[in-house]
C-alpha positions as CSV (number, residue, x, y, z in Angstrom):
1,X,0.0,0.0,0.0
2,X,0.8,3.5,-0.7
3,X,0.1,6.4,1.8
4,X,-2.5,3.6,2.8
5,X,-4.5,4.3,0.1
6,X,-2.7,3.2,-3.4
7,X,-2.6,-0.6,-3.8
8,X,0.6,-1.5,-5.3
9,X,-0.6,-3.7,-8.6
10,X,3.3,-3.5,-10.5
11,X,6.0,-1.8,-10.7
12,X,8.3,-0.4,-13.6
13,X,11.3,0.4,-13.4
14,X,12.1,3.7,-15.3
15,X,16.1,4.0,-15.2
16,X,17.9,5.6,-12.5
17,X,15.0,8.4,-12.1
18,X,12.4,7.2,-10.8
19,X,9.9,4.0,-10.7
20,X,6.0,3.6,-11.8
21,X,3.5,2.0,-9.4
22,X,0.5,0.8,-11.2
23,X,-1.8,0.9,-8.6
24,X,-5.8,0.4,-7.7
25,X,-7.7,3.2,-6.2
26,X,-10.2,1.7,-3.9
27,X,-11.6,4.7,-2.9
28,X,-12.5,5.9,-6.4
29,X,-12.3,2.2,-8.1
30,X,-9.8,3.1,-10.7
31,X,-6.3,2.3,-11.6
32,X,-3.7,5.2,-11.4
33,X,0.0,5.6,-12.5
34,X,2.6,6.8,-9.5
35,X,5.6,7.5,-10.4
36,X,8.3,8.2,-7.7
37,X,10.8,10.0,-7.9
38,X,14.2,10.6,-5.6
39,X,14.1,14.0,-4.4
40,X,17.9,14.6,-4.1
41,X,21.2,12.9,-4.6
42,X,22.7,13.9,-1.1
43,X,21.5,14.8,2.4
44,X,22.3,18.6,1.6
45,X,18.8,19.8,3.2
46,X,18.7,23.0,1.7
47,X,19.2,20.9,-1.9
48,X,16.4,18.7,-1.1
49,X,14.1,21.7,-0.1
50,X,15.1,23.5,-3.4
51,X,14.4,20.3,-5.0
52,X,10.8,20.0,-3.4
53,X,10.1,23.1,-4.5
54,X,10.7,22.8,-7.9
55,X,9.2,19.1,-7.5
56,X,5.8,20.7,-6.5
57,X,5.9,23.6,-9.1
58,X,6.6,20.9,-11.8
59,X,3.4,18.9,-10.3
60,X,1.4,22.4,-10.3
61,X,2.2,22.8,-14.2
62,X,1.8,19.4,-14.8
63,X,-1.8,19.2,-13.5
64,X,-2.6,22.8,-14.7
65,X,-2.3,21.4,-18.6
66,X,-5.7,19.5,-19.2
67,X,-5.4,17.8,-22.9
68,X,-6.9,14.9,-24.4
69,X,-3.1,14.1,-25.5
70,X,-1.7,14.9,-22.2
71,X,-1.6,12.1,-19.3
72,X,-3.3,13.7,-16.5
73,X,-1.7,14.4,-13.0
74,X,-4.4,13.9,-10.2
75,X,-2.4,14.5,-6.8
76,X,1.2,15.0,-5.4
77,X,2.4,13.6,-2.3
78,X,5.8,13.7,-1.3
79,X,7.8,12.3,2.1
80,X,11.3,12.8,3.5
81,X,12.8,11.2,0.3
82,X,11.1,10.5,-2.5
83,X,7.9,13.1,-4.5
84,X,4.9,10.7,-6.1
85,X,3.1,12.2,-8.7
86,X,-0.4,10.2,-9.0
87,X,-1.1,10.1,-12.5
88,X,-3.9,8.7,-14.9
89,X,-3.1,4.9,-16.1
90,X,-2.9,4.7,-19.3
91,X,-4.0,0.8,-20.8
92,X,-1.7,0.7,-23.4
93,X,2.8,0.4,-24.2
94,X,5.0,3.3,-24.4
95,X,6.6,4.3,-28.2
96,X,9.6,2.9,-26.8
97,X,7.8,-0.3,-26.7
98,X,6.0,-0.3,-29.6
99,X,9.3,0.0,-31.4
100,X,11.3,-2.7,-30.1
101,X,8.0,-5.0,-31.1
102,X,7.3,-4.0,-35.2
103,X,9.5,-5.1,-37.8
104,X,12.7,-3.3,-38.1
105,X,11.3,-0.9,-35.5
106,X,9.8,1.4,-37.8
107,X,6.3,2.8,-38.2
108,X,4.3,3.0,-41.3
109,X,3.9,6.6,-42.8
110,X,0.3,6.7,-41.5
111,X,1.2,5.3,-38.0
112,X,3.7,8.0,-37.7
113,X,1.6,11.4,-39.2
114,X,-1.1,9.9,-36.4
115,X,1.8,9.7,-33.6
116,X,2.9,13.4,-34.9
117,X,-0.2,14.8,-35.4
118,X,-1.2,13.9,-31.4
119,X,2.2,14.9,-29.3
120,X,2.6,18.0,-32.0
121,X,-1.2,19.1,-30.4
122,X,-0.3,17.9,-26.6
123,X,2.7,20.3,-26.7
124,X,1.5,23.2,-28.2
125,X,-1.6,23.0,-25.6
126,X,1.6,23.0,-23.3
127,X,3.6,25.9,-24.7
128,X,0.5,28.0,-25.0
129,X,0.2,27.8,-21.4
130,X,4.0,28.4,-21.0
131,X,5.4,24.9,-20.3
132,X,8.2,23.1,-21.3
133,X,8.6,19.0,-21.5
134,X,12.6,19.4,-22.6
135,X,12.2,15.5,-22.5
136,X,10.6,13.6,-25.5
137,X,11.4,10.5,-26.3
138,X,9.4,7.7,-27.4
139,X,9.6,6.4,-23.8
140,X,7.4,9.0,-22.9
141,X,4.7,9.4,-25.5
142,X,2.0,6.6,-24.6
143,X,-0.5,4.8,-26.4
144,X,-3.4,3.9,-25.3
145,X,-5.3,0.2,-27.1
146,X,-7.8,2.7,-28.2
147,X,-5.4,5.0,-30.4
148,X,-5.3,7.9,-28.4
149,X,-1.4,8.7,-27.9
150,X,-0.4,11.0,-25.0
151,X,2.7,12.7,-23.8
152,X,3.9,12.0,-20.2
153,X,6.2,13.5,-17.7
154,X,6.1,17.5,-18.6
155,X,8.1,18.9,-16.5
156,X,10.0,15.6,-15.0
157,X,13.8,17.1,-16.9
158,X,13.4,19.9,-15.1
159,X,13.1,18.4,-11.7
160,X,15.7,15.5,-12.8
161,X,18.5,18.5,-13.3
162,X,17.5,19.8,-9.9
163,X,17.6,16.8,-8.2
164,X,20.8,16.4,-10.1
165,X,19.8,13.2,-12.2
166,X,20.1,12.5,-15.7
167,X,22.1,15.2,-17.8
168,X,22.1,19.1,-18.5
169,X,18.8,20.1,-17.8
170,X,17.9,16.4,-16.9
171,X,17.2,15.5,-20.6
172,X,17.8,12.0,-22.4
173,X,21.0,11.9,-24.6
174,X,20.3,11.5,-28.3
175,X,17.0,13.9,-28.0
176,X,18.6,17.0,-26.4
177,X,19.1,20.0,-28.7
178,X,22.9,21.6,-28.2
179,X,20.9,24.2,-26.1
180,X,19.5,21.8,-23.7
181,X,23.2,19.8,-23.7
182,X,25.5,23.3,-23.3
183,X,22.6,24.5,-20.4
184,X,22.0,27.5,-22.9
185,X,18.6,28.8,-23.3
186,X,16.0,26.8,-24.1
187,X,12.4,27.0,-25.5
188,X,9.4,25.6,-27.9
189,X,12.0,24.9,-30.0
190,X,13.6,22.6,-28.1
191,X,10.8,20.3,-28.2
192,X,10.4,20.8,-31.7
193,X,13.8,19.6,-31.8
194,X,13.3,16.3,-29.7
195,X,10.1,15.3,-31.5
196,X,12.1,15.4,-34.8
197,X,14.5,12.9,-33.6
198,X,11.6,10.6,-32.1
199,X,10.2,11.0,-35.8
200,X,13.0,10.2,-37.4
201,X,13.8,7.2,-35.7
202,X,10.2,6.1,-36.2
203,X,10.9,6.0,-39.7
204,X,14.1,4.8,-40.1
205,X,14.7,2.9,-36.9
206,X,17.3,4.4,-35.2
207,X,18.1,7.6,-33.3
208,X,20.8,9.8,-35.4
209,X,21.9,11.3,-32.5
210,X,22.4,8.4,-30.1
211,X,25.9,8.4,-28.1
212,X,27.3,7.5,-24.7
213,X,28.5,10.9,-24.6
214,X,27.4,14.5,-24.3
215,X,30.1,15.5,-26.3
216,X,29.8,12.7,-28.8
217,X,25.8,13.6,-29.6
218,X,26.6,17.0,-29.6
219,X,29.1,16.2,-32.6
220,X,26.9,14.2,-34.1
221,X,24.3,16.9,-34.0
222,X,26.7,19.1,-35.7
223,X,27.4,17.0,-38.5
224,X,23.6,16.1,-39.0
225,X,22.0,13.2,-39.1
226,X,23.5,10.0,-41.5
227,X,22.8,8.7,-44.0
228,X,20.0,10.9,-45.4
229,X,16.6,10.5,-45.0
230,X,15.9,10.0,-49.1
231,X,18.8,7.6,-49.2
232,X,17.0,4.8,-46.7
233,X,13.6,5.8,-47.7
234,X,12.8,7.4,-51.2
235,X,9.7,8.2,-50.3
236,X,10.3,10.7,-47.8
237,X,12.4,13.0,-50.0
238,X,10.8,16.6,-50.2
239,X,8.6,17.5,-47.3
240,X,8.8,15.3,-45.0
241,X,13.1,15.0,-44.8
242,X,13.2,19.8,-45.4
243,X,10.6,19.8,-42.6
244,X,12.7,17.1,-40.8
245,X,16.1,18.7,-41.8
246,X,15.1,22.4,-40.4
247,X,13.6,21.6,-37.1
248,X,17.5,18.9,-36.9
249,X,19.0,22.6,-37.2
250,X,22.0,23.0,-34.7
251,X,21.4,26.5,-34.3
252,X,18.2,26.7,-32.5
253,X,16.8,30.5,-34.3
254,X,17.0,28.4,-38.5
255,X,14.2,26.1,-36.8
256,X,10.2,26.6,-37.5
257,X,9.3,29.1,-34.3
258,X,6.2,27.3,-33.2
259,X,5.3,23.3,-33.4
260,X,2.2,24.1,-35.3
261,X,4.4,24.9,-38.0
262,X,6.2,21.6,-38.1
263,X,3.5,19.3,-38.1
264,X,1.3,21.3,-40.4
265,X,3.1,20.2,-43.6
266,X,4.4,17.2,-42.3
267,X,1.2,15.3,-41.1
268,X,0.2,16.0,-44.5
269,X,2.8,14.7,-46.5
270,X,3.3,11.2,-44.0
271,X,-0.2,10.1,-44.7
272,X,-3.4,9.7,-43.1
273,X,-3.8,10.4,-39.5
274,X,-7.1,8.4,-39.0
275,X,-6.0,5.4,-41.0
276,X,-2.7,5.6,-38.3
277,X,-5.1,5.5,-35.4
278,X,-6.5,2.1,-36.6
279,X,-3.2,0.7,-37.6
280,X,-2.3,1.4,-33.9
281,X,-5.1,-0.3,-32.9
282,X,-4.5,-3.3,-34.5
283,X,-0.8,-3.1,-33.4
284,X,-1.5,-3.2,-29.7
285,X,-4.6,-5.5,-30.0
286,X,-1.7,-8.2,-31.1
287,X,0.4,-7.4,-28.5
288,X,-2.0,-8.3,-25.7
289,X,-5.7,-7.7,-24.5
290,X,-8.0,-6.7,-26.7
291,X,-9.0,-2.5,-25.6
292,X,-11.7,-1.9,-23.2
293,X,-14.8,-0.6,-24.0
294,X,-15.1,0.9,-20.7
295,X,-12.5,1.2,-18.2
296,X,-14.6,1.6,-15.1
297,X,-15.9,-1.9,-16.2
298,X,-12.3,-3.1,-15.4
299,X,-12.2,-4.8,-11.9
300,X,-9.1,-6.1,-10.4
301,X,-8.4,-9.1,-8.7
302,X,-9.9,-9.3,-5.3
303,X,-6.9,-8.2,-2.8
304,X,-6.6,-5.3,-5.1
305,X,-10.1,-3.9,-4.7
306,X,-10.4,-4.9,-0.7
307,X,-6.6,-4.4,0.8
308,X,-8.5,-5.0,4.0
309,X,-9.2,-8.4,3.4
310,X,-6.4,-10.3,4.3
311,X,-5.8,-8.5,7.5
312,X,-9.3,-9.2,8.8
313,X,-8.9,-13.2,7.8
314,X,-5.7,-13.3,9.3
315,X,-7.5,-11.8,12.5
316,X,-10.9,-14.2,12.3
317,X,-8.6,-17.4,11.7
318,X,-6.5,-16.8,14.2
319,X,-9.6,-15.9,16.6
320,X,-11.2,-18.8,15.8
321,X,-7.7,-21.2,16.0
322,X,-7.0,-19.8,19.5
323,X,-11.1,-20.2,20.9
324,X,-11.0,-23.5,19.5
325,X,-8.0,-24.8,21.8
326,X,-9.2,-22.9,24.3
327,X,-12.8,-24.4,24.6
328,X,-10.9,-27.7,24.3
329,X,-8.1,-26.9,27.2
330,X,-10.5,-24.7,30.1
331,X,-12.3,-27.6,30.7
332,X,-8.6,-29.0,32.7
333,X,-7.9,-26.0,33.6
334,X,-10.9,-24.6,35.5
335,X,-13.4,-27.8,35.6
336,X,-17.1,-27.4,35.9
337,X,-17.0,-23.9,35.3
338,X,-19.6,-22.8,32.0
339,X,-18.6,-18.7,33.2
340,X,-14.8,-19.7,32.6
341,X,-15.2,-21.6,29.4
342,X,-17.4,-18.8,27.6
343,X,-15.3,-15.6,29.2
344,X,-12.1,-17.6,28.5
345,X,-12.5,-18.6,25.2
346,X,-14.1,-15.5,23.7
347,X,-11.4,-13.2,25.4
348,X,-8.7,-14.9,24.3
349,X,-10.0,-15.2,20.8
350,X,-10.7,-11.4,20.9
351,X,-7.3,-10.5,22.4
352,X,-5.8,-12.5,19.4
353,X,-7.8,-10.8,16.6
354,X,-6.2,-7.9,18.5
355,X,-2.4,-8.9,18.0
356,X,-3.0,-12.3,15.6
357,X,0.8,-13.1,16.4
358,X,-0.4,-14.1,20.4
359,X,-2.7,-17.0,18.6
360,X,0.4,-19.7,18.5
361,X,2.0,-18.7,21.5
362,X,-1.8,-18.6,23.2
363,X,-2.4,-22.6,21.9
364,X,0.7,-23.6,23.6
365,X,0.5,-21.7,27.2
366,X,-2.9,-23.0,27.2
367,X,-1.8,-26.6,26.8
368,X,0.9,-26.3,28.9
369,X,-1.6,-24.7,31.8
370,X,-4.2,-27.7,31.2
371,X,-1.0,-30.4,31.8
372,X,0.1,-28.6,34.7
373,X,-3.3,-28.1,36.3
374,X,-4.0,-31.6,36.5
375,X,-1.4,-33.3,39.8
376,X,1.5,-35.2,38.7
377,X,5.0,-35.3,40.2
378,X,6.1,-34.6,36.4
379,X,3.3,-32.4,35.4
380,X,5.8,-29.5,36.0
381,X,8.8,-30.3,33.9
382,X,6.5,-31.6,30.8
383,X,4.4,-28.0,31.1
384,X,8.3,-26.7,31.2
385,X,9.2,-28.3,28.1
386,X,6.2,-27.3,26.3
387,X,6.3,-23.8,26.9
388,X,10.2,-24.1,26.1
389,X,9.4,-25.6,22.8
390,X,6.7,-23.3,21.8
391,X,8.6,-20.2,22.7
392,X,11.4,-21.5,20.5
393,X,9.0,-22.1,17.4
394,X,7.1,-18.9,18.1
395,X,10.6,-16.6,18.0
396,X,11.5,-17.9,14.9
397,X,8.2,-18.2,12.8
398,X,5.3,-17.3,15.2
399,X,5.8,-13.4,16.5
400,X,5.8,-12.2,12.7
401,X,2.6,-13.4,11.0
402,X,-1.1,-14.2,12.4
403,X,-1.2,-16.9,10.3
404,X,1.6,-18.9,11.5
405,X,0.0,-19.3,14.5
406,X,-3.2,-21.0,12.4
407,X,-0.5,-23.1,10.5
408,X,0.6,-24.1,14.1
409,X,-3.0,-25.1,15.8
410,X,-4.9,-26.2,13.0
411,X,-3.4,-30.0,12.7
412,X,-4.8,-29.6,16.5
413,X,-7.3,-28.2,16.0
414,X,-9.0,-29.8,13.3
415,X,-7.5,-33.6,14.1
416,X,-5.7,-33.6,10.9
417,X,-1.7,-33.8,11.1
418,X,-0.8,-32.6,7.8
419,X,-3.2,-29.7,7.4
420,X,-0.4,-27.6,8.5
421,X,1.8,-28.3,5.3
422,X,-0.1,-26.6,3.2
423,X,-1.0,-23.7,5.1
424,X,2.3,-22.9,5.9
425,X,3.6,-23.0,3.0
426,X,1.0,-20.9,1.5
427,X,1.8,-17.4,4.3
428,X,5.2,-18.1,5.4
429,X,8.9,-18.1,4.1
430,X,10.4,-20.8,3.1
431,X,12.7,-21.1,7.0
432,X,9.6,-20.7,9.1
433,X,7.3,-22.3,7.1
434,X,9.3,-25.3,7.4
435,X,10.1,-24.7,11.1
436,X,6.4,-24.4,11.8
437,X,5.3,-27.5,9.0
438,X,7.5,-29.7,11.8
439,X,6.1,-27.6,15.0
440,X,2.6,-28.3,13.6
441,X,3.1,-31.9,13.5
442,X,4.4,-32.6,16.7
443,X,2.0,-30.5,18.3
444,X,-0.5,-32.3,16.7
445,X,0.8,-35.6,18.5
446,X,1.2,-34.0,21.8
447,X,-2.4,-32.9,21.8
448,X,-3.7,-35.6,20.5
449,X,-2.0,-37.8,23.5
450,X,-2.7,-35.2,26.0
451,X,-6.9,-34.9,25.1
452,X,-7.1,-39.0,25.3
453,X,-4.9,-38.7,28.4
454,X,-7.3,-36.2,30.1
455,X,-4.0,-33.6,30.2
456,X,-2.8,-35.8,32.9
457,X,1.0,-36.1,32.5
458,X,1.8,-40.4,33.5
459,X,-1.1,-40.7,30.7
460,X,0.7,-38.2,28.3
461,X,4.1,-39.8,28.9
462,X,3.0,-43.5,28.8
463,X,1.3,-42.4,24.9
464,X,4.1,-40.4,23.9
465,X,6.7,-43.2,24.4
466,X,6.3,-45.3,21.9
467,X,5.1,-42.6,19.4
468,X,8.6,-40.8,20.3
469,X,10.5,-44.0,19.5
470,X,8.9,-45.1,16.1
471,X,11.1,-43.7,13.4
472,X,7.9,-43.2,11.7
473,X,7.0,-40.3,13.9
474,X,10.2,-38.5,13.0
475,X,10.1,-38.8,9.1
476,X,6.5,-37.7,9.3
477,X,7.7,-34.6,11.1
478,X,10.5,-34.0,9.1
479,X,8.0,-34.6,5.9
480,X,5.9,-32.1,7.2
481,X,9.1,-29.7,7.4
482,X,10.4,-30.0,3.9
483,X,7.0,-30.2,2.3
484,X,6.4,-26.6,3.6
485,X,9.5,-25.6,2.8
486,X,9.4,-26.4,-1.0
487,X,5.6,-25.2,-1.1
488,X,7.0,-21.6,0.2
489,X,9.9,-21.4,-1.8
490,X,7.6,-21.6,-5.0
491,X,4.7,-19.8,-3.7
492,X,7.1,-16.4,-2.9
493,X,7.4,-16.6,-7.1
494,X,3.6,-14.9,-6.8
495,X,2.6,-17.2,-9.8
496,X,-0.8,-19.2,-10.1
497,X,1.2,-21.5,-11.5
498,X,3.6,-21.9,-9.0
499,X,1.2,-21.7,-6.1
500,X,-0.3,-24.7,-7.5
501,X,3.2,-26.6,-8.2
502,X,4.6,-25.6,-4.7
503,X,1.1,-27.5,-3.1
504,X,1.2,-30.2,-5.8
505,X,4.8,-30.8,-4.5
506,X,4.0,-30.4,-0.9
507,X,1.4,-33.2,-1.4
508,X,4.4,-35.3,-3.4
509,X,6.7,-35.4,-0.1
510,X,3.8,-36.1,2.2
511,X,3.3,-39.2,0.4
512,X,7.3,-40.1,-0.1
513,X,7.4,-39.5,3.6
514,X,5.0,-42.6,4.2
515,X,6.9,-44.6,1.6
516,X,9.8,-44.2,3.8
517,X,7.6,-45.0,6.9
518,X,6.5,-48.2,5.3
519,X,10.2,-49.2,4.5
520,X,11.3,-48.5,7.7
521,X,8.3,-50.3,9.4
522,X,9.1,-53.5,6.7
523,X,5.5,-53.0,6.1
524,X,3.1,-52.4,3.5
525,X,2.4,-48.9,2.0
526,X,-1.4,-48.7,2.4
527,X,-1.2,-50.1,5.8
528,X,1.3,-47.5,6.8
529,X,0.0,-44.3,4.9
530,X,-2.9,-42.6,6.6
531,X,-5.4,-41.9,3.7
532,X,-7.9,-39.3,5.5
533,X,-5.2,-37.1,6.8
534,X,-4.1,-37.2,3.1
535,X,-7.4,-36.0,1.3
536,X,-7.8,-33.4,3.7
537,X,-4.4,-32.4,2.8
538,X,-5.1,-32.3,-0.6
539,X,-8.5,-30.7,0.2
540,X,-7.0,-27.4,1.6
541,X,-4.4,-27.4,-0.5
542,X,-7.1,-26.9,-3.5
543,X,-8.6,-24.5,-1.1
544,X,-5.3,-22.4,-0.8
545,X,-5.1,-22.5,-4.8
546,X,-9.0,-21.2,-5.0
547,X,-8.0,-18.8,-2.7
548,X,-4.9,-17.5,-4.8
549,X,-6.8,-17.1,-7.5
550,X,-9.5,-15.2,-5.9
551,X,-7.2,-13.0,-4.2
552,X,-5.3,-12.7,-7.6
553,X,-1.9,-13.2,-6.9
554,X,-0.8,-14.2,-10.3
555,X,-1.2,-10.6,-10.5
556,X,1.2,-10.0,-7.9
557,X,4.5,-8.0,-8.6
């Protein structure tokens, strides 16, 4: 979440300036575009306030310029670090993109006048209202699946140069005029400049004036671009490669004064504008989704539109987990008393909705207090041990997610001893989900010797010793350990498809675990394998994979 508002749906990297957050808006159900950017290079604070400054005056422009072919800027927010402009989302790929996908990464004469024709009318909407973008390139003219290109980040150089990124006046090299390279004056023309390389390199495929350099594009500048326009593509000759050739100019005062004038004759002579739009279309229909018809109709996966969700499951599992052991456990502890079975349970299931975390360590003080309540000369040590154990499990895995603690109890709570597998695997990392895949299991046997033993400890001891010296106890527990293990490791990936391998797998080592069991036992498979606590297995484990893709974590960045 951002400024616990802004669900984080992806995020692009944009080069050392800055990243873009697609996120959803679930106060105004839309997607927006963040883009955050570093506010300053060192911890000079008088830079970083200049830097603000200029970071909110870019951000006041920016939102000022209201143009069909301008991506709009809804908000700015800023903290000690970083300014986030909140932006409209455009459903579409950059120019930049689009390039690298078509054949030879050109554009056909039509696709080009359209492309031309939309960023020429987006920046003299700009310069009429006297703002600069001093940074087109085809990374920052979108377009959207519906045809409608747009020019973002006006007014991001400016704030790059003051933040003292990217180069003089916090332009891309290969676009910058000598004006904007030398830090001379700049203007419209500038732009006029930039948009010439972008259509040149539409047409031909590359940018003339790319260089590693400042020095090396400026000479390159100077020379003019190579070969000639004519000489790759006939067709351009007249028009298109004078209009092209004047606004290339070095000197700034031999180009066209006003971008009106450069796309006026040039749109004409490229081709059809309209018959661009559809070939644009078409282009970005092949590259993914067909384009919506209407974007409010978009709705995003489930965590996305209710970032609430998962906290207040976490909160009512773990509730329920922690009630559950202690309506089974008061009973020992306080006997014939219906006051202290009701006001225990529900306060101890409301105190861990409160803090989910307490819900492991509460199952294990609980069973520790229901073994020590009943009298035994070694009721004390065992109660000793448990706590000792639980405490161990619970500082590793327990004290930083809710729903280890429901990984922990449910095998205990539900009388199922693998139903902890999955569930670990599903919330935890790969370390604790194996710690508390083992924890679970061996829980799971204590419990389920202490409730047939009443909780009194002889009883508990005499059950537990031959289940604590049958190897099969051990490579069940160490089963359970590894299984969540490998399930975490491929559910981090945040694929569907991995989600479903990683409980597929979990499953797998379960069942190889018995194998081993049986071998060990010199007995048969089916005889040693217990089939119920198997399905369910397998049963929440399709439940966990429902769940992902409710929740839509093949979304997940």
């Amino acid at each position: 979440m951002l400024f616990d508002r802004y669900r984080v749906m992806e995020v692009n990297n944009v080069g050392g300036f800055g990243s873009v957050f697609i996120c959803w808006d679930p106060h105004l159900q839309r997607r927006v575009a963040i883009k955050r950017i570093p506010l300053a290079v060192g911890d000079d604070s008088s830079t970083q306030t200049t830097t603000m400054n200029t970071a909110l005056d870019e951000a006041r422009t920016q939102c000022m310029l209201k143009s069909n072919n301008i991506v709009a800027v809804y908000d700015f927010l800023a903290d000690e670090r970083y300014s986030y402009l909140i932006m409209e989302y455009v459903d579409g790929m950059s120019l930049a993109e689009l390039l690298s996908r078509v054949e030879d990464g050109v554009l056909s004469f039509d696709e080009c006048a359209h492309v031309v024709d939309s960023v020429a009318a987006a920046l003299a909407y700009a310069h009429e209202n006297r703002a600069l973008h001093l940074d087109i390139k085809p990374a920052n003219i979108l377009i959207e699946r519906s045809g409608t290109v747009k020019v973002t980040d006006f007014g991001m150089a400016t704030l790059a140069s003051a933040a003292g990124y990217g180069g003089a006046r916090g332009g891309t090299l290969g676009y910058m005029p000598p004006e904007q390279i030398t830090g001379d004056y700049v203007d419209e023309r500038t732009d006029i400049f930039s948009l010439a390389v972008v259509v040149w390199e539409a047409l031909t495929g590359k940018c003339p004036f790319a260089a590693q350099t400042a020095e090396k594009s400026l000479a390159l500048i100077e020379h003019g671009p190579s070969p000639e326009l004519s000489k790759v593509e006939p067709e351009l000759a007249g028009i298109v490669e004078g209009t092209l050739m004047q606004a290339l100019e070095p000197n700034q005062t031999l180009r066209m004064p006003s971008i009106e004038e450069f796309a006026r004759d040039l749109v004409r002579a490229l081709g059809d504008v309209d018959e661009g739009r559809e070939s644009l279309v078409y282009l970005l229909s092949q590259a993914g989704e067909e384009p919506e018809d209407d974007p409010r109709a978009f709705k995003p996966a489930l965590n996305y539109r209710a970032p609430w969700l998962p906290s207040a499951l976490e909160r009512l599992l773990t509730a329920v987990a922690a009630g559950w052991m202690a309506y089974l456990t008061i009973p020992h502890i306080i006997p014939q008393s219906h006051e202290a079975l009701v006001l225990g349970t529900a306060g101890l299931a409301l105190a861990c909705a409160a803090w989910p975390p307490l819900g492991g360590a509460t199952g294990v003080l609980l069973v520790a207090a229901a073994v020590l309540a009943q009298p035994a000369r070694m009721a004390f040590p065992l109660a000793l041990l448990i706590v000792l154990c639980g405490m161990v499990w619970w500082s590793i895995a327990g004290r930083r997610r809710g729903m280890a603690g429901v990984a922990f109890l449910a095998p205990s709570c539900l009388g199922s001893p693998l139903v902890g597998v999955g569930l670990s695997g599903f919330v935890l990392d790969p370390l604790p989900a194996g710690i508390t895949g083992t924890a679970s299991y061996l829980f799971f046997v204590l419990c389920s010797a202490a409730t047939r033993s009443g909780f009194f400890t002889d009883f508990i001891l005499d059950a537990l010793k031959p289940v604590a010296l049958d190897s099969s106890t051990w490579i069940l527990a160490a089963g359970c350990g590894l299984a969540a293990a490998v399930c975490a490791f491929l559910t981090q990936r945040h694929k569907l498809v991995t989600s479903l391998m990683g409980q597929a797998l979990a499953i797998g080592i379960l069942v190889f675990a018995y194998v081993l069991c049986a071998h060990a036992k010199n007995s048969g498979f089916t005889n040693t394998m217990d089939i119920p606590a198997l399905v369910v297995a397998v049963f929440f484990g399709v439940a966990l994979c429902i769940a992902s893709v409710l929740a839509g974590q093949s979304a997940t960045p």
